[in-house]
C-alpha positions as CSV (number, residue, x, y, z in Angstrom):
1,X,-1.9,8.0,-1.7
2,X,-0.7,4.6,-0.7
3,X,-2.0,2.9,-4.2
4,X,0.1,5.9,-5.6
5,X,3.2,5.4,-3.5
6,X,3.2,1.4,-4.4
7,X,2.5,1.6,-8.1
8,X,5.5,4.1,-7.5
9,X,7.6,2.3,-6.1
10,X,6.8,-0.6,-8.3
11,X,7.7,1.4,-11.9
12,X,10.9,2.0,-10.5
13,X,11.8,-1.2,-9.5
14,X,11.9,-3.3,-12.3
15,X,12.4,-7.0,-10.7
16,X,10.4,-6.5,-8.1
17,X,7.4,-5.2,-10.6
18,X,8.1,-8.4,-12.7
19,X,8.0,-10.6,-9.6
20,X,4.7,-9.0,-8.6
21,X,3.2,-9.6,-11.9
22,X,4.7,-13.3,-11.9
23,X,2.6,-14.0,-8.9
24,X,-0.8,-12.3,-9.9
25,X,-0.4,-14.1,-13.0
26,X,-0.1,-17.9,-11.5
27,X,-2.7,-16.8,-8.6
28,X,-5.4,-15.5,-11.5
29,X,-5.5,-17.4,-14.2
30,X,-9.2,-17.5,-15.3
31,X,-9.8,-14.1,-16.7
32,X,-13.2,-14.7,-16.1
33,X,-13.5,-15.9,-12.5
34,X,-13.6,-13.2,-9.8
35,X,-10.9,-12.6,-7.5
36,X,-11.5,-14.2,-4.2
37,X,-10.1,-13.8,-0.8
38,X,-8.2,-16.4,-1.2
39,X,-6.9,-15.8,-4.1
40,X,-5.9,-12.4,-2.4
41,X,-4.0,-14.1,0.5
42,X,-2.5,-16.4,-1.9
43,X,-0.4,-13.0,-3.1
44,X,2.2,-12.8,-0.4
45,X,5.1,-11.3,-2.7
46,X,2.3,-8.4,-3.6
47,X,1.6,-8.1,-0.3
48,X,5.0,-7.9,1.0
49,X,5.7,-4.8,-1.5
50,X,2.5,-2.9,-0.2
51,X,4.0,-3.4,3.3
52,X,7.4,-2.0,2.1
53,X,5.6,0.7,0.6
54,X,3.7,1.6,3.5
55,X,6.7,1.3,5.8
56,X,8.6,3.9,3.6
57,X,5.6,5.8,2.5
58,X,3.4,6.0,6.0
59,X,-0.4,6.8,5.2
60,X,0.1,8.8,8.7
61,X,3.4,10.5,9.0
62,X,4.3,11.1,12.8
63,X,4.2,14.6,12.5
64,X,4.8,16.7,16.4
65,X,3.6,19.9,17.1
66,X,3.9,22.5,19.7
67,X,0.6,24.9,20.6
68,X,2.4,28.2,20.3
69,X,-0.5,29.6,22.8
70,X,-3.3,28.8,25.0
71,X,-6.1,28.1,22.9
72,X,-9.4,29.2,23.9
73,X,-12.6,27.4,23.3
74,X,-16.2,28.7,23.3
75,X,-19.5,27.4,25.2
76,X,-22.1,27.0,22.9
């Protein structure tokens, strides 16, 4: 959900979807070469928008809840 939620938020926001792309473009520029680790934390713009979209979009939403009743377990 929170690959969905970023590419998202990244279609709807233009700039920041070209920005993105800007980066991964100067970062990989061997289409043949793997992507490294480093190359990976040499994306800080990417992975500032992943943040974002994590800190709107929380892959575990706080959610409370109130047992209505006792609940009752069994031995086995």
């Amino acid at each position: 959900m929170s690959i969905a939620f970023s590419l998202m938020l990244l279609a709807n926001n233009h700039r920041e979807q070209k920005l993105a792309f800007e980066e991964i473009e100067s970062i990989l520029t061997d289409p043949s070469k793997p992507v490294s680790i480093n190359d990976l934390n040499n994306m800080s713009y990417l992975e500032r928008c992943i943040k974002e979209s994590l800190r709107l979009y929380p892959s575990v939403p706080f959610i409370g809840r109130i047992a209505a009743e006792d609940i009752k377990t069994s031995k086995f």
